[in-house]
N, C-alpha and C positions, 0 to 999 in steps of 0.2 A: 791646234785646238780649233774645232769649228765655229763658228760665227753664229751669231743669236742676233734676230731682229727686236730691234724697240722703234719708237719714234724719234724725228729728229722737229727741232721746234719752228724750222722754216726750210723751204726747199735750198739745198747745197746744188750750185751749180758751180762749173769750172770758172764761169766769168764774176760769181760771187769770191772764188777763193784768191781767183787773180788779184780784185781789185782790193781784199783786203787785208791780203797777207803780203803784197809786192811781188809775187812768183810772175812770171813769164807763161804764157799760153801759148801754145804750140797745134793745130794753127789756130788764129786769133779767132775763127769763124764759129771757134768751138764751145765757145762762151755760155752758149746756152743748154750746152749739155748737161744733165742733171744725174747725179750720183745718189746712190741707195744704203751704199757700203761703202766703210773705211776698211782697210785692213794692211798690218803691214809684215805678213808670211802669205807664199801660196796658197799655204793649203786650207786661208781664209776669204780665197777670193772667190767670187761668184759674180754669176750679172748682174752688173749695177757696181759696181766695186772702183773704188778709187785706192789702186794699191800704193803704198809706201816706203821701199824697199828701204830706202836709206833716209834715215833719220839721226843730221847730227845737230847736237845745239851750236846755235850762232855764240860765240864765245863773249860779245858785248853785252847778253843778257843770260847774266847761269845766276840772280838771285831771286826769290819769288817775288811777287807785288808786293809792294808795300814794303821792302824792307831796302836797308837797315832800319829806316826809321818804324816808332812801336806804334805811330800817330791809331787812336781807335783800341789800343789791345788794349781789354781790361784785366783784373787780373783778382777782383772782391768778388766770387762768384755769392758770399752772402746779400750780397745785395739785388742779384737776382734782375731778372727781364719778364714782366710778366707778358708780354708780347713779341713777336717777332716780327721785326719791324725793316720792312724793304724786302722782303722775298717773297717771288708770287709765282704761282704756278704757270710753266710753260703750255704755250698753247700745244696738242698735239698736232702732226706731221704725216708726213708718207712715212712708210717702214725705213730704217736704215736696219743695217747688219754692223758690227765692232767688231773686226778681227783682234787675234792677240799676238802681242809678242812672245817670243819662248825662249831669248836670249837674256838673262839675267842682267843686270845693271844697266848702264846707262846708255840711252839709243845712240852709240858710236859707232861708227863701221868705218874700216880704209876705203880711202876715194877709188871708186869704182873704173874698169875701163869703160872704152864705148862698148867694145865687143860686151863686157859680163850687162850690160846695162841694153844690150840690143837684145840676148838671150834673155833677161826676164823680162822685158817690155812683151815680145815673141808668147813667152811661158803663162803669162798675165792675159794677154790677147786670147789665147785656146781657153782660159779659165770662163774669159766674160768678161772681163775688167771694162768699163768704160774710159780710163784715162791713168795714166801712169806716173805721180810724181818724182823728179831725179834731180839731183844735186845739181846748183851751180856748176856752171863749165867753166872749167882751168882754162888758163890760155892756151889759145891752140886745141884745147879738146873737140872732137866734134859731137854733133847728138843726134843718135842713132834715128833713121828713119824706120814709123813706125806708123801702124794705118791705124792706130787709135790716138786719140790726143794726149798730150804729155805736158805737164805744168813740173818749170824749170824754177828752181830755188830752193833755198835753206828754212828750215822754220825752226824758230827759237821754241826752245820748251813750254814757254809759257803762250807762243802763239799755236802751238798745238794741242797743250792743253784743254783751250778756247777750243778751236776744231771738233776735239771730242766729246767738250762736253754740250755744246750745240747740236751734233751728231745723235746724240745722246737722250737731248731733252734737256739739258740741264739739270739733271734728277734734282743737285746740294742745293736747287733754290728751293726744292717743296718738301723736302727732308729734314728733318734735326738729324745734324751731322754730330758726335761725339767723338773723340781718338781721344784713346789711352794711349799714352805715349811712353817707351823703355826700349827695355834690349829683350824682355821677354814679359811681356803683359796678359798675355792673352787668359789668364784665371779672372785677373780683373776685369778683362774686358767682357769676359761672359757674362761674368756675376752682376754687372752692370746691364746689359743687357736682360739678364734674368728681370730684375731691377725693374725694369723701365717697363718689361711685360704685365710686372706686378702692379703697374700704376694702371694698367689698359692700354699699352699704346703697341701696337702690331710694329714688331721690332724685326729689321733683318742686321747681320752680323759679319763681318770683312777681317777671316784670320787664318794663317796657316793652316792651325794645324785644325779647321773644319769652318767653312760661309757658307749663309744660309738665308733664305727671304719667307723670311717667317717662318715656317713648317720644312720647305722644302732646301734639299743642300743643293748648293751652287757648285759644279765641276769646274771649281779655279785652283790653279795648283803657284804656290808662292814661290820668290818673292812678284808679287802682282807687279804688271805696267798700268801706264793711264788707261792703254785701251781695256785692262780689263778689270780698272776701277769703274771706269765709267760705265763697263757694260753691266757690274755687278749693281754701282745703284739706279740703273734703268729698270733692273729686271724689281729689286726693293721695291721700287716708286711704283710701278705696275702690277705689282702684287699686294698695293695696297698699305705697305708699311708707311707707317708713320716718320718711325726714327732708325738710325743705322748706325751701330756700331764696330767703329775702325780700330784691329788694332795695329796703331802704329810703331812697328819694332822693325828691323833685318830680315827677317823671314818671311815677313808678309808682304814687305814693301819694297819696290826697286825706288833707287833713286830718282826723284821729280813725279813720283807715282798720282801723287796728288795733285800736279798743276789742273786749273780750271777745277778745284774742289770749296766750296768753303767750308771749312771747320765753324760750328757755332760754339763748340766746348769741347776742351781739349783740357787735360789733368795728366799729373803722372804722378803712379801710383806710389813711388817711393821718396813723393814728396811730405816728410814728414815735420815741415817747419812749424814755426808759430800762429800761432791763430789771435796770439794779444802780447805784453812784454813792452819792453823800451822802445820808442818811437822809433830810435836808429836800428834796433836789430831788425825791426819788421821792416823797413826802407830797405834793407841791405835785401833782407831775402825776396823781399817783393821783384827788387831789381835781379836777383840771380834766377826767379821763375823767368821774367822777362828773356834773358840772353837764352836760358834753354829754350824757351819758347821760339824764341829767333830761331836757333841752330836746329832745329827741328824742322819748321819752315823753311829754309836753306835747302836741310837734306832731303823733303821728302815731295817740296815744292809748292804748299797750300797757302793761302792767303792771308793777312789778319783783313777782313772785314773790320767795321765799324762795329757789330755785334758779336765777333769773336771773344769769348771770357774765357782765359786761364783759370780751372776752378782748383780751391783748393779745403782742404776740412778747416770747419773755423767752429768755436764754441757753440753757435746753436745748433749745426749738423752732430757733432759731439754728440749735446745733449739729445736730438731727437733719437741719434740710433741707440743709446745708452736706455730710452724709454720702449722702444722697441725689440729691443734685447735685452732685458734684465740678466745679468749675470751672464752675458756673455763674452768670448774671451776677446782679447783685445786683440787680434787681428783680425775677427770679426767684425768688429765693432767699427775699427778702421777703415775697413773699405764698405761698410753699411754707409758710414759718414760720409766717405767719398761720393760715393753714390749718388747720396740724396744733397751734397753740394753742387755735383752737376746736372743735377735735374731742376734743382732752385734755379743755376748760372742759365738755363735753358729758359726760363719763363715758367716754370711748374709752379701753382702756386702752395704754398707751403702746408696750407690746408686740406688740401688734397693728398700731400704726402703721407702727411701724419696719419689720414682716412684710411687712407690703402695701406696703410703700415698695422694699422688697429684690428684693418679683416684680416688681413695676413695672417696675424697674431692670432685672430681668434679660432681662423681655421686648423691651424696648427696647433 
């Protein structure tokens, strides 16, 4: 897949990645060499390119931030944020370029020799590459000599995550980020999206089976890597969206797809619990959204923030889509209500829903 330029929100140098990922720099002089592009296949390398051949996670850190503990997940999206608070827009950058991966699952490869590790330094070098990173060396391994600089070490999921989404811009800090989360979402995730267009907010959309930044469709073929999460909400953020809707299921997502993402509202659609009832049933379910909520951030590797809300339908979402749909059927109404619970959970303010809910109606 070819590589797409966005911004990156400070210049990436090899003596930046050194010092803050622990990697080894090869030679040490080279520190101040400045990278344009990530990429971690060939056939996304070009000048400027810090290629990535082998990406395995360090095995001391395979759980996202923040977890086990739920410190910050809320989980009452009726009660709503009517601001969003601590995320600020990245300054813009030089161009970077995001390669993609095109191996499905999780970035593992068998430890390399010198020899296959001499030929793609070699392969990368004719491409343009300015610097090549390679796995820790086994004892006794040696590391191939190569006339472009080489940064030696392992980077954990969540320390690469960071990488791209720095790389990147940051898009998730100037974005309202949503994921529907399941084993097959993506009806929901539209309609939500439709949803969120119908309030005004210039929506791009992150799903197998069609992403898209605004208007235009995005050539990403599932299940997605980080490199081409991050490069899908660069291109969102630079095309002016607003908000971006993810759906989070197997087809769309490889494992840790999401490291360096923040989710602000995250629901899953076939959560059909209570909205009121005995104190203990609603502690129980409250706490079983929690654990999914966990095992979801496990598998797919995003964050809970402090402003992260589990949304879920509660009697006044209920009652609004029951007002906006008279007599309509009840899996309609369903996911009207989901809807507008995660667009409350976002900071939407209620008043506004109900507005664009009434021209909606009237247009119709």
């Amino acid at each position: 897949m070819s590589a797409l330029s966005e911004s990156i929100r400070q210049r990436m140098t090899l003596g930046y990645l050194r010092g803050h990922y622990g990697l080894e720099l090869l030679p040490p002089a080279a520190e101040d060499v400045t990278v344009t592009s990530l990429a971690d296949d060939l056939a996304s390398v070009r000048p400027g390119s810090l290629y990535m051949p082998y990406l395995r996670p360090n095995e001391a850190e395979t759980t996202a931030e923040g977890l086990p503990s739920d410190a910050g997940l809320g989980d009452d999206a009726q009660s709503g944020r009517e601001t969003k608070q601590g995320r600020h827009a990245a300054p813009a950058g030089p161009s970077v370029q995001v390669g993609s991966q095109e191996q499905g699952g999780s970035p593992v490869q068998p430890t390399p020799t010198t020899a296959d590790e001499a030929a793609l330094v070699a392969q990368a070098e004719l491409a343009g590459a300015y610097a090549v990173l390679l796995p820790t060396r086994s004892p006794g391994q040696e590391t191939p000599s190569a006339d472009i600089p080489l940064l030696i070490g392992d980077l954990a999921p969540d320390q690469l995550g960071r990488i791209l989404s720095n790389a990147a811009g940051d898009p998730s800090a100037s974005l309202a980020v949503f994921a529907m989360v399941g084993d097959d979402v993506y009806g929901q995730a539209a309609d939500l999206a439709d949803f969120l267009h119908t309030l005004g907010n210039p929506v791009g959309m992150i799903a197998a089976s069609g992403s898209a930044s605004l208007d235009r469709p995005l050539d990403l073929q599932g299940p997605l890597s980080m490199f081409d999460l991050q490069r899908a909400l660069a291109i969102c953020l630079e095309d002016g969206a607003a908000a971006v809707v993810i759906e989070a299921d197997p087809a769309t997502l490889q494992e840790d797809a999401l490291r360096g993402v923040q989710i602000d509202v995250l629901a899953f659609p076939d959560d059909a619990g209570p909205s009121g009832g005995p104190v203990g049933a609603l502690a129980r379910f409250h706490d079983g959204r929690r654990g999914r909520a966990s095992a979801a951030a496990r598998r797919y590797g995003f964050s809970f923030g402090g402003s992260t809300q589990v949304a879920r339908r509660g009697d006044e979402s209920d009652e609004m889509a029951r007002q906006a749909l008279p007599g309509g059927d009840q899996a309609h109404l369903n996911q009207l209500s989901l809807n507008i619970a995660m667009t409350v959970a976002a900071g939407v303010k209620r008043s506004h829903i109900r507005s664009a809910l009434e021209a909606s109606q009237e247009l119709s």
